[in-house]
Predicted model as a PDB file, atoms N, CA, C, CB and O in Angstrom, pLDDT in the B-factor column:
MODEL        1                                                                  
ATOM      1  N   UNK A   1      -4.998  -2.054  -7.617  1.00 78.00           N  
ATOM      2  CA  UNK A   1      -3.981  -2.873  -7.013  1.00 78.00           C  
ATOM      3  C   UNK A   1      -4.267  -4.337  -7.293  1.00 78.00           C  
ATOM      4  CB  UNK A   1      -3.897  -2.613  -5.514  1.00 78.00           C  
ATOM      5  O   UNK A   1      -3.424  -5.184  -7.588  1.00 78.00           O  
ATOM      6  N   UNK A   2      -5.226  -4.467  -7.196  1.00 81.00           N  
ATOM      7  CA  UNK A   2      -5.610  -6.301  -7.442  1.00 81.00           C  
ATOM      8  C   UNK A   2      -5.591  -6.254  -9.116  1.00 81.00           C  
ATOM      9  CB  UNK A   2      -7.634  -6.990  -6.687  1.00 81.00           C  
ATOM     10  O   UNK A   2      -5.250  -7.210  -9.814  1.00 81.00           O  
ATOM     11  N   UNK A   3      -5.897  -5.339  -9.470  1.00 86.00           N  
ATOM     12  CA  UNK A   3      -5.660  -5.670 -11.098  1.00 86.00           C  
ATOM     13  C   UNK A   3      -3.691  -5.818 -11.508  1.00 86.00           C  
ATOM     14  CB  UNK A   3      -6.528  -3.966 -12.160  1.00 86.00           C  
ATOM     15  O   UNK A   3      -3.236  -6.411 -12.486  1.00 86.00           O  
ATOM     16  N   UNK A   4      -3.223  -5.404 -10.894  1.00 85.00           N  
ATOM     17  CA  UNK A   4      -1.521  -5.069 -11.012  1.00 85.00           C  
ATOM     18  C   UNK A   4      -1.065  -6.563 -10.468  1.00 85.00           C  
ATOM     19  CB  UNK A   4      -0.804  -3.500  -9.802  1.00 85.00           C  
ATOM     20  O   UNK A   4      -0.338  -7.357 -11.065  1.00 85.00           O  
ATOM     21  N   UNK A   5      -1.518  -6.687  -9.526  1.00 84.00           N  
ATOM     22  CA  UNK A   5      -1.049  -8.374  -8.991  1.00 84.00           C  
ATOM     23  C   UNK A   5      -1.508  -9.178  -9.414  1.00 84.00           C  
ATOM     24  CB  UNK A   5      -1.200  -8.870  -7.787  1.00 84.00           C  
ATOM     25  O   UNK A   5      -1.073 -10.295  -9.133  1.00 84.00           O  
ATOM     26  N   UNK A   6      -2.616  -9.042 -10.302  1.00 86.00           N  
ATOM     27  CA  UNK A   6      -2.849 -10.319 -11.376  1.00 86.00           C  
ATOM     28  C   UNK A   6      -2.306 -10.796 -13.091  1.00 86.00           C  
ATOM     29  CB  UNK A   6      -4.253 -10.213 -11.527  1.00 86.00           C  
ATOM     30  O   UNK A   6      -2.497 -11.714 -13.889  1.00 86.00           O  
ATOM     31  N   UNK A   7      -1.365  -9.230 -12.976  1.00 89.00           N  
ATOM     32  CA  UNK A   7      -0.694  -9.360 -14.200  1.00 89.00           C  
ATOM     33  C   UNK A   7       0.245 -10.568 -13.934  1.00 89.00           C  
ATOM     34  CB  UNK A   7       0.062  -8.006 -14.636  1.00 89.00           C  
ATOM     35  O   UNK A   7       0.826 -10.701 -12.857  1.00 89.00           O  
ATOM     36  N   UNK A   8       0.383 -11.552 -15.092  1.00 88.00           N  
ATOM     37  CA  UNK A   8       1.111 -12.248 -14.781  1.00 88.00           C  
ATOM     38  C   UNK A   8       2.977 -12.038 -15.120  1.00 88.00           C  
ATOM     39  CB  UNK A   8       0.415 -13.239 -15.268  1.00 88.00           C  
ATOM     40  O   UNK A   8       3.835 -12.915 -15.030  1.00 88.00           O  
ATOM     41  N   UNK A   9       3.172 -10.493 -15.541  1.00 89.00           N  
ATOM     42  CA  UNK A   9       4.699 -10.595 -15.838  1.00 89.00           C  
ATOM     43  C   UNK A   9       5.366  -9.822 -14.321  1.00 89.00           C  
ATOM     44  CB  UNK A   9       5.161  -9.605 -17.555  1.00 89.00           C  
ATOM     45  O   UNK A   9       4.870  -9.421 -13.268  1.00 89.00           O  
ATOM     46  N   UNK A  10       6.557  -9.881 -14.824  1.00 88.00           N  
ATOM     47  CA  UNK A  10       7.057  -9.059 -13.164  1.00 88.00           C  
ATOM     48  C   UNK A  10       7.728  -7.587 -13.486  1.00 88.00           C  
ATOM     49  CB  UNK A  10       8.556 -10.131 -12.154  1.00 88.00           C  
ATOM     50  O   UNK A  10       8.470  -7.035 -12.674  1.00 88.00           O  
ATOM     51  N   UNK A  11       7.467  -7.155 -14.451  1.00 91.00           N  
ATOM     52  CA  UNK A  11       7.766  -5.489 -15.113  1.00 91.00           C  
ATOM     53  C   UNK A  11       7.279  -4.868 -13.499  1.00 91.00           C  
ATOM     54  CB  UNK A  11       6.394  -4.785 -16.943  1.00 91.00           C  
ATOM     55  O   UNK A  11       6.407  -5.237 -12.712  1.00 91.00           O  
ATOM     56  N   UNK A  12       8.219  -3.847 -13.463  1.00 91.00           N  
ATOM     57  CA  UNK A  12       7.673  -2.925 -11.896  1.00 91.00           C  
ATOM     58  C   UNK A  12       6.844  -2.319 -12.590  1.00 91.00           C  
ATOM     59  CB  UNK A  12       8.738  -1.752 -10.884  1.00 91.00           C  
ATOM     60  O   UNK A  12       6.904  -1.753 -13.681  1.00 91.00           O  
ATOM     61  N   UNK A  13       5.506  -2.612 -11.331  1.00 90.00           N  
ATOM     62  CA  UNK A  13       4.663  -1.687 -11.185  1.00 90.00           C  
ATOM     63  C   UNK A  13       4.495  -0.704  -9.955  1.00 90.00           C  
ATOM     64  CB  UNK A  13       3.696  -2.283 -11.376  1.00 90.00           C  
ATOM     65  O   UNK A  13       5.092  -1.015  -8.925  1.00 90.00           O  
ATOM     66  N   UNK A  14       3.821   0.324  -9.967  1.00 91.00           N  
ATOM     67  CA  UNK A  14       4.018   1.572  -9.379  1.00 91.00           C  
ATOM     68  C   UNK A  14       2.492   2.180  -8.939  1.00 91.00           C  
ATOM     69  CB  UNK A  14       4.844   2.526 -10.463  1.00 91.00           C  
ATOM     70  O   UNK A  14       1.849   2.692  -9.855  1.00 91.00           O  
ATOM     71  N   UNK A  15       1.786   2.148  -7.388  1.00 86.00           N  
ATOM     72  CA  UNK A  15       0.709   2.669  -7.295  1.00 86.00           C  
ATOM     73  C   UNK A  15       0.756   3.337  -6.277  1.00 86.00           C  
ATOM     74  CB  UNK A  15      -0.201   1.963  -7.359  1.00 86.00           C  
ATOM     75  O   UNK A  15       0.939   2.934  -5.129  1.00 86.00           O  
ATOM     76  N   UNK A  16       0.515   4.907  -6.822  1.00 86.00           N  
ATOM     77  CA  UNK A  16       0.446   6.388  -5.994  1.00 86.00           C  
ATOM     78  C   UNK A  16      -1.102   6.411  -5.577  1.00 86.00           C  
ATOM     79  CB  UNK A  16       0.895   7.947  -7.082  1.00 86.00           C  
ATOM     80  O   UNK A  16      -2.107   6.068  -6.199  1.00 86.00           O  
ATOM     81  N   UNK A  17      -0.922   6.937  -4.302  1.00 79.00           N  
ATOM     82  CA  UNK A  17      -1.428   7.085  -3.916  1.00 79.00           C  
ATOM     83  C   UNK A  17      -1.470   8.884  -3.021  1.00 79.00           C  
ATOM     84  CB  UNK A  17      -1.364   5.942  -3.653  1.00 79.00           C  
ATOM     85  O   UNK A  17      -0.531   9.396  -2.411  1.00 79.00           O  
ATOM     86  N   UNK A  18      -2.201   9.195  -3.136  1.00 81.00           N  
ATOM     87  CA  UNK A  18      -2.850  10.609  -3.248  1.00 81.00           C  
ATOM     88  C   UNK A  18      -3.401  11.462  -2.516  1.00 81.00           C  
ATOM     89  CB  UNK A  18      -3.580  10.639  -3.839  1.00 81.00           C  
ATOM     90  O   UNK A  18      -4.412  11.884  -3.077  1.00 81.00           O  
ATOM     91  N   UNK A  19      -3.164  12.109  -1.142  1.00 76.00           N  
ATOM     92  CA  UNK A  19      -4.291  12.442  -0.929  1.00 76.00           C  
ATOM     93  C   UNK A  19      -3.592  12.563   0.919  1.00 76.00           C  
ATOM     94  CB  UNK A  19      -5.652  11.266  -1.592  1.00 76.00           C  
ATOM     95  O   UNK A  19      -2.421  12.316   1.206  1.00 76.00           O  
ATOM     96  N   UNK A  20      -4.774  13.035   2.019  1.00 74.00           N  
ATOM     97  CA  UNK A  20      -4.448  13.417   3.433  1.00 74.00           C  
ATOM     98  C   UNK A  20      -4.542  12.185   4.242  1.00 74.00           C  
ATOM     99  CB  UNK A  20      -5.407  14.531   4.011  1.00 74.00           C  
ATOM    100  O   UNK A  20      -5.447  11.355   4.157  1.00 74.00           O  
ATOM    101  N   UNK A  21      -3.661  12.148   4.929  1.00 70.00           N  
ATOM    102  CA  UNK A  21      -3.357  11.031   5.759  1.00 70.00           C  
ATOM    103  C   UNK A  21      -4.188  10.812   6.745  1.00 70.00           C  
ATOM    104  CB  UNK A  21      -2.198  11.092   6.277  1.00 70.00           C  
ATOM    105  O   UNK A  21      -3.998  11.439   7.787  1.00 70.00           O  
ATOM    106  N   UNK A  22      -5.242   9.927   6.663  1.00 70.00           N  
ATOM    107  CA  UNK A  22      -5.940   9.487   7.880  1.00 70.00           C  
ATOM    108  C   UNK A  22      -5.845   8.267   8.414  1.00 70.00           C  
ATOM    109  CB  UNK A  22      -7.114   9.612   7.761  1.00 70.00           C  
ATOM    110  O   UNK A  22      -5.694   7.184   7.849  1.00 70.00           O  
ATOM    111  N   UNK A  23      -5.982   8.623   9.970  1.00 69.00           N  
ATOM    112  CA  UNK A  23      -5.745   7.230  11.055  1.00 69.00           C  
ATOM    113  C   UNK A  23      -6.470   6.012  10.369  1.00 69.00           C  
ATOM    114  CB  UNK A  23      -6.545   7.461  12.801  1.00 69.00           C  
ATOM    115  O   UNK A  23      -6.119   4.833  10.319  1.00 69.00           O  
ATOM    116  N   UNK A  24      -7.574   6.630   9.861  1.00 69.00           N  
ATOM    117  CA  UNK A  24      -8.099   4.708   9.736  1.00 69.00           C  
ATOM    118  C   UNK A  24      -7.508   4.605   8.812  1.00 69.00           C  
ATOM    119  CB  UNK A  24      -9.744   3.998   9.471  1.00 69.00           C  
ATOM    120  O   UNK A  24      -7.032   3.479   8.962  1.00 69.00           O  
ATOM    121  N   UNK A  25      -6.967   5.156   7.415  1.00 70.00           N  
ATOM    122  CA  UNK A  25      -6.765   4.919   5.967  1.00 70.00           C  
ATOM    123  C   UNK A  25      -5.262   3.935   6.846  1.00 70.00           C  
ATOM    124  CB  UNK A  25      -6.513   6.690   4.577  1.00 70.00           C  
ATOM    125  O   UNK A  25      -5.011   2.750   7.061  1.00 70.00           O  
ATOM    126  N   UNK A  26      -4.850   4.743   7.014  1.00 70.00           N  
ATOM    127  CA  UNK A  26      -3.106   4.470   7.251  1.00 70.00           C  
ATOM    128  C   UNK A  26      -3.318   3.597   8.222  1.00 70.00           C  
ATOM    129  CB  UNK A  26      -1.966   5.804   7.782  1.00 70.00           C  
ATOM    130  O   UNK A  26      -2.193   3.256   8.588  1.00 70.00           O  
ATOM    131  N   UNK A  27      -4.402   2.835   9.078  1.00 70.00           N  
ATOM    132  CA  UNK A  27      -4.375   1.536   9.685  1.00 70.00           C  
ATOM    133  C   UNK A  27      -4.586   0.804   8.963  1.00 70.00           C  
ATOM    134  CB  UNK A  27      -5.052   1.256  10.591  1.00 70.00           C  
ATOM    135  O   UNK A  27      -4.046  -0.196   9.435  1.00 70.00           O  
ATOM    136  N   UNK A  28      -5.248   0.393   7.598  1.00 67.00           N  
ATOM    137  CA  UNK A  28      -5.419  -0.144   6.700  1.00 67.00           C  
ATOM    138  C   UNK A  28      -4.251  -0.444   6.170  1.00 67.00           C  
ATOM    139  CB  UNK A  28      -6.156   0.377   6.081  1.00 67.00           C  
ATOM    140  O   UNK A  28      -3.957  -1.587   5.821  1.00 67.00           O  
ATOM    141  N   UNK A  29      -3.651   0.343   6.089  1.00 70.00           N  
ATOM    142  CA  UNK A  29      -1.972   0.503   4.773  1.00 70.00           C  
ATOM    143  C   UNK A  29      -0.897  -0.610   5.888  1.00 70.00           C  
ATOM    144  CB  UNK A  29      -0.849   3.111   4.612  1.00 70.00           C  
ATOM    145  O   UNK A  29      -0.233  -1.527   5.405  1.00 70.00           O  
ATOM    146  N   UNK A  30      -0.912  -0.342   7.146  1.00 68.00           N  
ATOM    147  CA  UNK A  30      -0.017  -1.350   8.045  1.00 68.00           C  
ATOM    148  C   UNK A  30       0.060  -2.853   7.595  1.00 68.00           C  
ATOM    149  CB  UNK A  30      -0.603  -1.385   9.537  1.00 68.00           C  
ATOM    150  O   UNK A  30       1.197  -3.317   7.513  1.00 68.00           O  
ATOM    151  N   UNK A  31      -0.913  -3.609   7.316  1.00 63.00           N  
ATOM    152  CA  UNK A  31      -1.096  -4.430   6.677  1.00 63.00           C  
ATOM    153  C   UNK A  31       0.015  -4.779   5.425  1.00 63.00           C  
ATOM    154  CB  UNK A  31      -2.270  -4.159   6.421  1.00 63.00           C  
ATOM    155  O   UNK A  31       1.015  -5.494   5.494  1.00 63.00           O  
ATOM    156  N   UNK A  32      -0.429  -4.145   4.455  1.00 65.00           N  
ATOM    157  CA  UNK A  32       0.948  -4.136   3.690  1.00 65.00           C  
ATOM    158  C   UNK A  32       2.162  -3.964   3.637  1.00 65.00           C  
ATOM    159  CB  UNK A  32       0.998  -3.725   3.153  1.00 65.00           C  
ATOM    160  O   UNK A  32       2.934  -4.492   2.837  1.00 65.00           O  
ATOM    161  N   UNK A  33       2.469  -3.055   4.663  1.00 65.00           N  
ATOM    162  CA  UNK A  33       4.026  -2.523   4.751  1.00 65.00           C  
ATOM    163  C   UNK A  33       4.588  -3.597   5.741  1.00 65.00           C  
ATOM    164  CB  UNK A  33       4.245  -0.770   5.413  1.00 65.00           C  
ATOM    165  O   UNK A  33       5.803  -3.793   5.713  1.00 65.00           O  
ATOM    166  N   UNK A  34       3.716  -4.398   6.723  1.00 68.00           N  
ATOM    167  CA  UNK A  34       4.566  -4.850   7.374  1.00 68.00           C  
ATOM    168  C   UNK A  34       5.239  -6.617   6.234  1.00 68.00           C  
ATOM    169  CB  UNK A  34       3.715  -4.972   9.057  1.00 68.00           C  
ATOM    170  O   UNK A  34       5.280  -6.892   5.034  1.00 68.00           O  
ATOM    171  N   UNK A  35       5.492  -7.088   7.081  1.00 74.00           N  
ATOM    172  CA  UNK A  35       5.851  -8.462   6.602  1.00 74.00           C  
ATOM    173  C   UNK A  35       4.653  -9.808   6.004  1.00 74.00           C  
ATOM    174  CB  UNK A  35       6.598  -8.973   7.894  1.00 74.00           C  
ATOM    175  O   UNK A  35       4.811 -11.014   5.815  1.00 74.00           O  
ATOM    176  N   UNK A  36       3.730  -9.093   5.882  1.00 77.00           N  
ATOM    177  CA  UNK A  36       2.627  -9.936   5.211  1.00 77.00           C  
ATOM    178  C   UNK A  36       2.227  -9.623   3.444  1.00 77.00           C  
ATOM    179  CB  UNK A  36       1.226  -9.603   6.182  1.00 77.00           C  
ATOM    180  O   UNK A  36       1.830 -10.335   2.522  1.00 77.00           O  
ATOM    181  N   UNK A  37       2.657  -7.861   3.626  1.00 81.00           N  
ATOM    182  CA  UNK A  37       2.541  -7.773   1.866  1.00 81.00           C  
ATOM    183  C   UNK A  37       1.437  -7.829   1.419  1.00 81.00           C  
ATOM    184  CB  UNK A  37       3.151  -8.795   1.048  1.00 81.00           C  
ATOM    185  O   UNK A  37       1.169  -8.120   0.254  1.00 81.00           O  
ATOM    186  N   UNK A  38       0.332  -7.447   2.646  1.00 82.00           N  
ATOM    187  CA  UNK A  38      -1.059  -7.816   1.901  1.00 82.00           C  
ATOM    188  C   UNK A  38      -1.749  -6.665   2.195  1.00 82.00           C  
ATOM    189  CB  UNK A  38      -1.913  -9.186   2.401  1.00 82.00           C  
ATOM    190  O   UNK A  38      -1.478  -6.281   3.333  1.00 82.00           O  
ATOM    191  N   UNK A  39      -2.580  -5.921   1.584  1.00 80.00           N  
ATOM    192  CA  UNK A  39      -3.654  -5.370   1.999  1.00 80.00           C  
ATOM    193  C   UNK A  39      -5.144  -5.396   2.223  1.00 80.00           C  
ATOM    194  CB  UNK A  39      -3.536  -4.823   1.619  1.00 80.00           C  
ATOM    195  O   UNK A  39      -5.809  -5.504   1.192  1.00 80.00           O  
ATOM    196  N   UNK A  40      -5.710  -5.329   3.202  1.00 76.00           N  
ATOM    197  CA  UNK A  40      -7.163  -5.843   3.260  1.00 76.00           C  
ATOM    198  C   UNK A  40      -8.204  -4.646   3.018  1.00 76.00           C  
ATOM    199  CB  UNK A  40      -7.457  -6.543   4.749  1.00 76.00           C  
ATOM    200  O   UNK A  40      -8.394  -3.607   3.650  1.00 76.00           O  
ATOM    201  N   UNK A  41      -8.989  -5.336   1.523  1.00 73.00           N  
ATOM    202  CA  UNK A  41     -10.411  -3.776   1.651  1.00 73.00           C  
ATOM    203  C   UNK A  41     -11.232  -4.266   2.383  1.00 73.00           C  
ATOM    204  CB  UNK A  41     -11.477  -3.170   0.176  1.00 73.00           C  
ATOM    205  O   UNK A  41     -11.162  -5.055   3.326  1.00 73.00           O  
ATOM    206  N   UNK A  42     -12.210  -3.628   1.773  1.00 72.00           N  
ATOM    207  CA  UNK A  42     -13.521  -3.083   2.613  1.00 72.00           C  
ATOM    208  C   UNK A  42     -14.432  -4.735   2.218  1.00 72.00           C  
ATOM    209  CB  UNK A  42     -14.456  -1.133   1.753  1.00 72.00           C  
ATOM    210  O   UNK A  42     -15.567  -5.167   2.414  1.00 72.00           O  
ATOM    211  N   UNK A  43     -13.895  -4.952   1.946  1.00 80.00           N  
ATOM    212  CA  UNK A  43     -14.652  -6.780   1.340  1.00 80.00           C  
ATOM    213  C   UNK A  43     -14.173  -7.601   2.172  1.00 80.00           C  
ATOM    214  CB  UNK A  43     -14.166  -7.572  -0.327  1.00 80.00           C  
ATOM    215  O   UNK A  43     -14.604  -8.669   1.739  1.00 80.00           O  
ATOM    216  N   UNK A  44     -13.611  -7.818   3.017  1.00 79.00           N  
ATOM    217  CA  UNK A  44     -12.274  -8.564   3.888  1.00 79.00           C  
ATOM    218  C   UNK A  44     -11.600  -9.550   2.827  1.00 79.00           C  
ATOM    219  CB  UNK A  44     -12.842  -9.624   5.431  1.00 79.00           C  
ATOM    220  O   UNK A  44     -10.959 -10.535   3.194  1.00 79.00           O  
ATOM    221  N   UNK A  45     -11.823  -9.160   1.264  1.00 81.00           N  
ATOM    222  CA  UNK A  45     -10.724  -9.199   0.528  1.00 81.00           C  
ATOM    223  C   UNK A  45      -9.530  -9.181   0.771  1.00 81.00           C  
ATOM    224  CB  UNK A  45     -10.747  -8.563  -0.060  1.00 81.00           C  
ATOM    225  O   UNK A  45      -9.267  -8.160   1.406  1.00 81.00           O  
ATOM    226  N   UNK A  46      -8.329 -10.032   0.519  1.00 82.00           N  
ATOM    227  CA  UNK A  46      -6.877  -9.649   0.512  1.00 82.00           C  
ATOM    228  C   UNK A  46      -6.187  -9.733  -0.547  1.00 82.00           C  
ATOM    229  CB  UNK A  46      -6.188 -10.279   1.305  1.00 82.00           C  
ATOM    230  O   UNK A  46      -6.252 -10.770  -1.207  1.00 82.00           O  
ATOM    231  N   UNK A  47      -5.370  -8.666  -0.957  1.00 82.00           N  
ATOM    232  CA  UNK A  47      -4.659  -8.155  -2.305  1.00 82.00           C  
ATOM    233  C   UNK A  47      -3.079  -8.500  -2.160  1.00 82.00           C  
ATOM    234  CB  UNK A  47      -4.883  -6.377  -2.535  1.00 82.00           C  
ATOM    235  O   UNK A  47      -2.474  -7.902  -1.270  1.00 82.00           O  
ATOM    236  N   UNK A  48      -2.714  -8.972  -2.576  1.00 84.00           N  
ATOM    237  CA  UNK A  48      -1.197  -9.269  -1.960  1.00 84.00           C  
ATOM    238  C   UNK A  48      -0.820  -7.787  -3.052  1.00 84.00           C  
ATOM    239  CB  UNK A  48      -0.196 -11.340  -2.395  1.00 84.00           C  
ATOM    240  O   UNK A  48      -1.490  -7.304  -3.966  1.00 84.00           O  
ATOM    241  N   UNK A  49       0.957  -7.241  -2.299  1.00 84.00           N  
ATOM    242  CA  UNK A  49       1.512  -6.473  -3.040  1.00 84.00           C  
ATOM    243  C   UNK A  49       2.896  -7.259  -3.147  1.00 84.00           C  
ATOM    244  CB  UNK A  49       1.467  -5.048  -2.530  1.00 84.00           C  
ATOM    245  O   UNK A  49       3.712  -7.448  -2.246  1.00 84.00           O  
ATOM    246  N   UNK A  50       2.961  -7.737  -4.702  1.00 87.00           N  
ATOM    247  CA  UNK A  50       4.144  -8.259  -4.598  1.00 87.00           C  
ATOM    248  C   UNK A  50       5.411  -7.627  -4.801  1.00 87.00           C  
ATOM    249  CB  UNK A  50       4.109  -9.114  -5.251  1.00 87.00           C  
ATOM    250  O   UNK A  50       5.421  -6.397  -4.747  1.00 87.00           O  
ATOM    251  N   UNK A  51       6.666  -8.337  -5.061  1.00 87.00           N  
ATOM    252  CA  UNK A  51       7.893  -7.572  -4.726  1.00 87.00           C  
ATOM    253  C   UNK A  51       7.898  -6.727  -5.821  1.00 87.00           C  
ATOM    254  CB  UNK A  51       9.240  -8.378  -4.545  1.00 87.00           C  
ATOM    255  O   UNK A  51       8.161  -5.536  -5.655  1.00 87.00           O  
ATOM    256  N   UNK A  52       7.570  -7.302  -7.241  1.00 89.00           N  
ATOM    257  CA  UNK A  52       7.482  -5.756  -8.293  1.00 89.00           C  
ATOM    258  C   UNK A  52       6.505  -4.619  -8.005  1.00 89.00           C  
ATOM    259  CB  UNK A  52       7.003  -6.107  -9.869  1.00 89.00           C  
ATOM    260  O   UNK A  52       6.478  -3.652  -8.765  1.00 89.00           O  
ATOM    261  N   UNK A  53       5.691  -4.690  -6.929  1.00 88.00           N  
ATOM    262  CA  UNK A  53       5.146  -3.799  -6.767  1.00 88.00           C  
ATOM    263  C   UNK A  53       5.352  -2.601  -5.867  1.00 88.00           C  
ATOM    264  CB  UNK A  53       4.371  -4.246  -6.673  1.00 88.00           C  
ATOM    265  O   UNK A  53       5.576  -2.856  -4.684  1.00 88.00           O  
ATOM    266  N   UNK A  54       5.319  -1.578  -6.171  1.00 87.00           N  
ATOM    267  CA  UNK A  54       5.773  -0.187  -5.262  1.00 87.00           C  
ATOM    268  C   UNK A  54       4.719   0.698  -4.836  1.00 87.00           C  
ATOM    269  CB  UNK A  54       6.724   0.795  -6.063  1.00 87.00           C  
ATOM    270  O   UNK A  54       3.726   0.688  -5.564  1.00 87.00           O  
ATOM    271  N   UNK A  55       4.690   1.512  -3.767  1.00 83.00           N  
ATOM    272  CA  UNK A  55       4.030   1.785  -3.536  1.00 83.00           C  
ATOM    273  C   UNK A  55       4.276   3.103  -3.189  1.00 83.00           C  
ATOM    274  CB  UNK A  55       3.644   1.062  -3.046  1.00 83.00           C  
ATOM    275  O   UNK A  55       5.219   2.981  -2.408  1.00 83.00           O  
ATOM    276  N   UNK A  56       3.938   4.728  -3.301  1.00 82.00           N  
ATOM    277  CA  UNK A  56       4.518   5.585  -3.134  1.00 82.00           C  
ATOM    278  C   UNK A  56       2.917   6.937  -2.282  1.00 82.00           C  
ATOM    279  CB  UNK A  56       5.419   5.784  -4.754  1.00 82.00           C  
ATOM    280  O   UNK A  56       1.727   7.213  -2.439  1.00 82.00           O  
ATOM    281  N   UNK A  57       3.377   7.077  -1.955  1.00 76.00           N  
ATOM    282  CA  UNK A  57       2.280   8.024  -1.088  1.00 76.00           C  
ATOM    283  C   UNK A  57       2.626   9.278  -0.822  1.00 76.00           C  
ATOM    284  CB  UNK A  57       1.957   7.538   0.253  1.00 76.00           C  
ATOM    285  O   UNK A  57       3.451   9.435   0.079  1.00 76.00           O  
ATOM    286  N   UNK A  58       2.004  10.671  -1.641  1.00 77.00           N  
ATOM    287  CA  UNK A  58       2.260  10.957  -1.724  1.00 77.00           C  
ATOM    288  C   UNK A  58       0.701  12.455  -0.735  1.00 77.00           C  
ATOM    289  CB  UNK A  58       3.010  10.381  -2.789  1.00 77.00           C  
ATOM    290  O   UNK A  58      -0.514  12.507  -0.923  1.00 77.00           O  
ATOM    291  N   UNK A  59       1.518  13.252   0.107  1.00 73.00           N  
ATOM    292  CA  UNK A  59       0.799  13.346   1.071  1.00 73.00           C  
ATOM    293  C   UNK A  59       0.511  15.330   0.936  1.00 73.00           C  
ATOM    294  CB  UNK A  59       1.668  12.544   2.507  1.00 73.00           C  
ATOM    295  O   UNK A  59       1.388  16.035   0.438  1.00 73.00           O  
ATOM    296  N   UNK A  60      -0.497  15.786   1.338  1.00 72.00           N  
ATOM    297  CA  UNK A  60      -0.347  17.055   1.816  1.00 72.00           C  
ATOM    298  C   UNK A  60       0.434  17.373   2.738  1.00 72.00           C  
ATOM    299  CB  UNK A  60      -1.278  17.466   2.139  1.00 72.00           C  
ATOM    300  O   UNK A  60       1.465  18.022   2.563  1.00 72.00           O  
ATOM    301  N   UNK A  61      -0.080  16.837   4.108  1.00 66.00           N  
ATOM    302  CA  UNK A  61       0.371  17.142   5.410  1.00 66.00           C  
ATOM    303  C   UNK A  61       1.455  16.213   6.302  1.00 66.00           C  
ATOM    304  CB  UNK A  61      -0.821  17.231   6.104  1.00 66.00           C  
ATOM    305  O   UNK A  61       1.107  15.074   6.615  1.00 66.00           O  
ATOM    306  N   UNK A  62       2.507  16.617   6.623  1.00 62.00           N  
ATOM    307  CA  UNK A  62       3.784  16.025   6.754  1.00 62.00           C  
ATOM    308  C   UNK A  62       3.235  14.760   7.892  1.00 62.00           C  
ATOM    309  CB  UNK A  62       5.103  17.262   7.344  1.00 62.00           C  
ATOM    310  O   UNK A  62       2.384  15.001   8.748  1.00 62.00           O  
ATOM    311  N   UNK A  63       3.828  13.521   7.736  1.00 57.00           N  
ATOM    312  CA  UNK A  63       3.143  12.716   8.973  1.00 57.00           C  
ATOM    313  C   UNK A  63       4.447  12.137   9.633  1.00 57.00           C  
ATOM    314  CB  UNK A  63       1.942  11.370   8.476  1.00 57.00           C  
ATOM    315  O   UNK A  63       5.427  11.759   8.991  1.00 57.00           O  
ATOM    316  N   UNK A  64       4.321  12.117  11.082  1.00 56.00           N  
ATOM    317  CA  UNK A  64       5.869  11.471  11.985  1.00 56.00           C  
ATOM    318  C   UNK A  64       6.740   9.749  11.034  1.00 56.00           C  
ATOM    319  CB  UNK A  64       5.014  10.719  14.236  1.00 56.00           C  
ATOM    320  O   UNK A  64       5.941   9.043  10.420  1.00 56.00           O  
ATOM    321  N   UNK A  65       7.345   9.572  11.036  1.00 50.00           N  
ATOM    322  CA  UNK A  65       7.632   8.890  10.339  1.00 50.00           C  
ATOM    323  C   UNK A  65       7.482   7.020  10.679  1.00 50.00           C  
ATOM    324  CB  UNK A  65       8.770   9.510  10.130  1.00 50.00           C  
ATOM    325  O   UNK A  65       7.774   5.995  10.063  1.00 50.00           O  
ATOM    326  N   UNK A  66       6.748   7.421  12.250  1.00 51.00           N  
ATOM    327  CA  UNK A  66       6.490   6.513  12.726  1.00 51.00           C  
ATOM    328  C   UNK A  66       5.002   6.351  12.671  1.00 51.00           C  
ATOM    329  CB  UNK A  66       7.073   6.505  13.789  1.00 51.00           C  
ATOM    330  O   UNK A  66       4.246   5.927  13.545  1.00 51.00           O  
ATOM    331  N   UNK A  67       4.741   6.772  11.470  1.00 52.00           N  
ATOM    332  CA  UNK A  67       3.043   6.756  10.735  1.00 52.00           C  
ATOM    333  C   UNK A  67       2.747   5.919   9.349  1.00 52.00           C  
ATOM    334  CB  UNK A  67       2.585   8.443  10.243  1.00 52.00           C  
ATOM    335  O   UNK A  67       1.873   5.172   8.909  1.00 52.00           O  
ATOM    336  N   UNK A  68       3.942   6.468   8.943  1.00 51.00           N  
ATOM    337  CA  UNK A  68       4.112   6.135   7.453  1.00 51.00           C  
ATOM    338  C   UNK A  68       5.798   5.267   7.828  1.00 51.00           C  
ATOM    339  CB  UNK A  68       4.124   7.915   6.163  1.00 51.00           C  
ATOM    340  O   UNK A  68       6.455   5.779   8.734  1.00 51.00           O  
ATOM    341  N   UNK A  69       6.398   4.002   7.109  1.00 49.00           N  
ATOM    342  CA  UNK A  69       7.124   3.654   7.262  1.00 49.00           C  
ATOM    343  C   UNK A  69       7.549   2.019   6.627  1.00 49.00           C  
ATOM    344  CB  UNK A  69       7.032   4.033   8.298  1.00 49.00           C  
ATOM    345  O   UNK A  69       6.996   0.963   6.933  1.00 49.00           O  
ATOM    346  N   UNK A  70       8.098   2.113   6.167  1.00 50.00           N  
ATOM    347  CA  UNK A  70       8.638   0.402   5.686  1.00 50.00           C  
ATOM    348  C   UNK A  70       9.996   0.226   5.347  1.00 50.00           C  
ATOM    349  CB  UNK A  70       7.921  -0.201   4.298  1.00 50.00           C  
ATOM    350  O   UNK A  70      10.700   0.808   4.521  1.00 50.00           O  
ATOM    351  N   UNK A  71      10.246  -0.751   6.196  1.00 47.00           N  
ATOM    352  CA  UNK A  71      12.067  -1.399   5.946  1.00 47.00           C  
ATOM    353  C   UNK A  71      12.635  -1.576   5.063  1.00 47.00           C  
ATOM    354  CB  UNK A  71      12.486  -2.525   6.254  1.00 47.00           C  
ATOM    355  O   UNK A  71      13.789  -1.995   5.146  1.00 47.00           O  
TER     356      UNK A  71                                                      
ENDMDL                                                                          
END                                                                             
């Protein structure tokens, strides 16, 4: 993701993500979806996701939709 937001053109980019939905992962992900556009790692790094960027999650286990969610 930080490599995608440092490209400097605005071609959409697209990062899947994979895998079972956990509380802390998906407290992490809030960050981005809301109105800040940013995500914070494990570095207290922040990655912005900009508007060419998408983000798609793609899950085993079905989650309420008030888990997973963006406007």
């Amino acid at each position: 993701m930080r490599n995608l937001s440092g490209i400097p053109d605005e071609k959409p980019k697209w990062i899947m993500l994979d895998g079972n939905l956990d509380a802390n992962w998906i407290e992490s992900m809030n960050s981005v979806m809301d109105d800040n556009m940013m995500i914070t790692v494990a570095s207290n790094k922040y990655i912005p996701l900009l508007p060419h960027m998408k983000m798609i999650f793609e899950i085993q286990d079905r989650a309420p939709f008030a888990t997973v969610h963006s406007d």
